[in-house]
C-alpha positions in Angstrom: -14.0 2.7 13.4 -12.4 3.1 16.8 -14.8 3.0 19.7 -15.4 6.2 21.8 -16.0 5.3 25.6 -19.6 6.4 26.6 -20.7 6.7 22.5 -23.3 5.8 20.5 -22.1 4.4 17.7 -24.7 6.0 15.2 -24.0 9.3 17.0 -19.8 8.6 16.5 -20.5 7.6 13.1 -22.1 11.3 12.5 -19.8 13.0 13.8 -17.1 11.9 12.4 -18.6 12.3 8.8 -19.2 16.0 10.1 -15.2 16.1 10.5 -14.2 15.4 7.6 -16.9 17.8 5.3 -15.3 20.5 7.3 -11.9 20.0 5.2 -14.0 20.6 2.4 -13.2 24.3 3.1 -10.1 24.3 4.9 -7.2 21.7 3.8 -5.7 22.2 7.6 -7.7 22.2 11.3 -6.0 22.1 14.2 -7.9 20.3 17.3 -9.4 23.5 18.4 -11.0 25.0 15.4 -12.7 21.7 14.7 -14.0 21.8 18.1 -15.7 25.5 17.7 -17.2 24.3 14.3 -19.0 21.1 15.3 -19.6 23.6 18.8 -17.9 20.6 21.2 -15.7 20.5 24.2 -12.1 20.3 22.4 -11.3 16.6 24.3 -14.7 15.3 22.5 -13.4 17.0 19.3 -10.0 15.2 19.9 -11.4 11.6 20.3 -13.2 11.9 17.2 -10.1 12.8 15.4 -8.2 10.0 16.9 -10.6 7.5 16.0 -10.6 9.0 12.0 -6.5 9.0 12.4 -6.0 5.3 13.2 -8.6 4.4 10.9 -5.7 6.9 8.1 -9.0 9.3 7.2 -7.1 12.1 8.6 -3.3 12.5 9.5 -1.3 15.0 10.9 0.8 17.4 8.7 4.6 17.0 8.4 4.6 20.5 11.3 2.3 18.7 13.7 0.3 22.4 13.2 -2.9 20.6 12.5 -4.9 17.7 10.7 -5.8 17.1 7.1 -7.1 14.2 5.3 -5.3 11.2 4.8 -4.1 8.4 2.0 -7.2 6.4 2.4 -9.7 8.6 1.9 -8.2 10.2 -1.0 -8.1 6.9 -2.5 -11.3 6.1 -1.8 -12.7 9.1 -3.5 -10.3 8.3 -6.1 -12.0 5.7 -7.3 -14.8 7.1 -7.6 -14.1 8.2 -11.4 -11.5 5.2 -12.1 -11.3 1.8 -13.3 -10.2 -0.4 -10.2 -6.9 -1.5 -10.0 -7.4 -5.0 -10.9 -8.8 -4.0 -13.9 -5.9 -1.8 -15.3 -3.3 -4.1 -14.0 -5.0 -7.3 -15.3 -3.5 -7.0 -19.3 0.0 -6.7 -17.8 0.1 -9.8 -15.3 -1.5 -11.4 -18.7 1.5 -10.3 -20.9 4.2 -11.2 -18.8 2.6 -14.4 -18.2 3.1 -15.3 -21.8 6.6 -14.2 -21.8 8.0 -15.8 -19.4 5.4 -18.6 -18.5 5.6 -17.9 -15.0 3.1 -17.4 -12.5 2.5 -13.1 -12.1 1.0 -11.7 -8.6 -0.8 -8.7 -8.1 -0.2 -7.8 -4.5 -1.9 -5.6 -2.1 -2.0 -4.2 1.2 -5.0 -4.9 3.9 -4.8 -4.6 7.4 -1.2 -4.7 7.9 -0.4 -8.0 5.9 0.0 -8.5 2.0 -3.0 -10.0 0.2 -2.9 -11.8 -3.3 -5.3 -9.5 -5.7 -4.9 -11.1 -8.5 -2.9 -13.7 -10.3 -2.2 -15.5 -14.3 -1.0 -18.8 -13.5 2.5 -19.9 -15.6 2.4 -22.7 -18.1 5.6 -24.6 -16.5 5.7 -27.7 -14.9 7.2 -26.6 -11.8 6.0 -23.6 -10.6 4.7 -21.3 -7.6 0.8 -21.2 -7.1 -0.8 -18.9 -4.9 -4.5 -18.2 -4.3 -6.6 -14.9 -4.6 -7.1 -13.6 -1.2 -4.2 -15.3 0.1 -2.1 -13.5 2.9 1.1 -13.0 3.9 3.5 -11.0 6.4 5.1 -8.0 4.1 8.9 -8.5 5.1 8.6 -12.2 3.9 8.5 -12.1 -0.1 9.4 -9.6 -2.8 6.2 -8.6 -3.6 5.4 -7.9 -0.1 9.0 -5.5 0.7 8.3 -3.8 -2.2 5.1 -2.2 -0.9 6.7 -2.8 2.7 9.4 -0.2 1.5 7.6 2.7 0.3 5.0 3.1 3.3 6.1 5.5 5.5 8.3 5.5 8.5 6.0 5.5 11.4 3.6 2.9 8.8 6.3 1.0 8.9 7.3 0.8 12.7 3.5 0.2 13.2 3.7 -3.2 11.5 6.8 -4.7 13.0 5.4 -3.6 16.2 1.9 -5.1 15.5 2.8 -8.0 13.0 6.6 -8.8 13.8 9.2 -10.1 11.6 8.6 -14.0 11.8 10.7 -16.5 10.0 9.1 -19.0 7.7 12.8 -20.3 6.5 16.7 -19.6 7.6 16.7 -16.7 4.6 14.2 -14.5 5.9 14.8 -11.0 7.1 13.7 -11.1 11.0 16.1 -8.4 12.1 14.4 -4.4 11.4 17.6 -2.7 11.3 18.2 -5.6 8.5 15.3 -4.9 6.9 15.7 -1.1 7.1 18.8 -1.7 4.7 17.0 -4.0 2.3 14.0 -0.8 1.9 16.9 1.1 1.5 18.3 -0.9 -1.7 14.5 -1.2 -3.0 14.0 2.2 -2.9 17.2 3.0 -4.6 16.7 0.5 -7.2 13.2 0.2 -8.2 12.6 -3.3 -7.6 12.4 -6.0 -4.7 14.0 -9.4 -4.5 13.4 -12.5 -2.2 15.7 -15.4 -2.1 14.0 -18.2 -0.6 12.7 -15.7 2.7 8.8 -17.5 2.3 9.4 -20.6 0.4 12.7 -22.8 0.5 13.9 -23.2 -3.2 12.2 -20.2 -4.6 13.1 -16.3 -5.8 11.3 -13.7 -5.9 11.0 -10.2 -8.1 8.6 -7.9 -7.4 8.3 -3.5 -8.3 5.5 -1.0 -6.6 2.6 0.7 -8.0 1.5 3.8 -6.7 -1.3 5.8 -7.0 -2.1 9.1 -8.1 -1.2 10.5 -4.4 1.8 9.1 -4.5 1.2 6.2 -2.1 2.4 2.6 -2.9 -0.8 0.8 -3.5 0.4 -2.5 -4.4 3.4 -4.3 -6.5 3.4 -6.9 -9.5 5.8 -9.8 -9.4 6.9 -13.4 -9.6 8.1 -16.5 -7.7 9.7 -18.6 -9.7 12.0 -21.4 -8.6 16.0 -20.8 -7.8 17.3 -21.8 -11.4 14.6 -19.9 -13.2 15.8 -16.4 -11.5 19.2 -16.5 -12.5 21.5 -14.8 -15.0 19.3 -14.1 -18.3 16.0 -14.9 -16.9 16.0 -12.8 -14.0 17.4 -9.4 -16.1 13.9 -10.4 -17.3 11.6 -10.6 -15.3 13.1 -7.4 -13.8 12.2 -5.3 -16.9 9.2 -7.1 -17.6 8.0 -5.9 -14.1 9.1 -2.7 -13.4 8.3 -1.7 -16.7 4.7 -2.9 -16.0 5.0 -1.7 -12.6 5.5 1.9 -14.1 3.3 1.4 -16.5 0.4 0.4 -14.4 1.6 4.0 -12.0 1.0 5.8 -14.9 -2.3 4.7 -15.8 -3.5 5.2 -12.3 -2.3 8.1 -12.6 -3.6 9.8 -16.1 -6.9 8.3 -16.1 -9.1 11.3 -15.5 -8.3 14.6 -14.4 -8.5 15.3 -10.4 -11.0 17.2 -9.0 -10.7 20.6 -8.3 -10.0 19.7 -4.2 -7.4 17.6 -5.2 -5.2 20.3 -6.8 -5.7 22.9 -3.8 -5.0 19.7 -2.0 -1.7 19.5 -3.2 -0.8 23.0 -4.0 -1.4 23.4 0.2 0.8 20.9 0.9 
């Protein structure tokens, strides 16, 4: 967690915890009523909540009229009373696998970059490995710009700021007003594509999960080489993956009724 000048860490750590069981009554709190609840000068109350904003445990609302708790600790509580992701996504990257015979990726997000979750390796000669754990800039591969493309705006900026767009071959996208229009025609379609943007000879298909919240979470797709992505086998592989993409969304989604918070949550906002 973000360090506070002059802190204990122990002491930050407490406080912050105190923050967020206050939204356990109110959805919203601005800055000052947070401060006359934990009984602190409002600029100590302020630093706290900045260091629970950059960590996405709280986030401003869309009026800037106060705070309320953000993506990541809804989906960590989420998970609380559901199967992990890998585990309902696993049968699906399994299926496909047999269909097609190519290599299937479950990708994630951490810490700005795409990470390899899981993966069922193809039966064909040629083909694209990749290993679990294995990272990679977002705006470089299908599966990566099709979580890259649902995060929100100022997500989004954050990365290209932090990250950059580097090139790994002459195909990929290094330009963010070029990249803006490729999240466009992603969102507008459903599904990603990458030709050749991380690995020369290669394409790449990939659609988003998301989770009960609404945020992308991760994407399921393929890298296959150039003649194995073309005409009939790429119609494909799109259906194969967006319907499992969908699918998977759906699953997330229906596995156990929210909690009570969750609703008021969402009925607030």
């Amino acid at each position: 967690m973000g360090q506070i000048k002059g802190s204990n860490p122990l002491g930050t750590l407490e406080k912050c915890v105190q923050i967020l069981t206050l939204f356990s009554d109110s959805p919203v709190l601005t800055v000052s009523e947070i401060a006359e609840k934990m009984g602190q000068p409002r600029s100590t109350a302020y630093r706290y909540v900045a260091a629970l904003k950059a960590h996405h445990l709280v986030e401003e609302t869309e009026e800037a009229s106060g705070y309320r708790l953000g993506p990541k600790i809804l989906e960590l509580a989420a998970t609380m009373s559901r199967r992990p992701l890998r585990d309902v996504a696993r049968p699906y990257l399994e299926r496909i696998g047999r269909e097609t015979g190519e290599t299937v990726i479950l990708h994630g997000l951490r810490d700005q970059v795409g990470i390899c979750l899981d993966k069922v390796d193809g039966n064909q000669t040629l083909r694209v490995s990749y290993d679990r754990g294995e990272a990679s800039p977002l705006h470089a591969s299908a599966t990566g710009k099709a979580i890259f493309a649902h995060l929100e705006r100022k997500e989004q900026k954050k990365i290209i700021k932090d990250v950059g767009l580097p090139a790994f071959t002459e195909t990929t996208i290094t330009d963010p007003v070029v990249l803006d229009k490729e999240f466009e025609k992603i969102r507008a379609r459903g599904f990603s594509e990458s030709n050749a943007e991380m690995i020369e000879g290669t394409r790449g298909i990939a659609a988003p999960i998301f989770s009960f919240s609404g945020r992308v979470v991760a994407s399921i797709g393929a890298s296959v080489p150039l003649h194995r992505a073309e005409g009939e086998d790429r119609l494909l592989l799109i259906r194969l993956l967006t319907e499992a993409a969908e699918q998977i969304t759906q699953e997330l989604s229906s596995q156990e009724a929210e909690p009570t918070y969750y609703n008021r949550f969402r009925r607030s906002h």
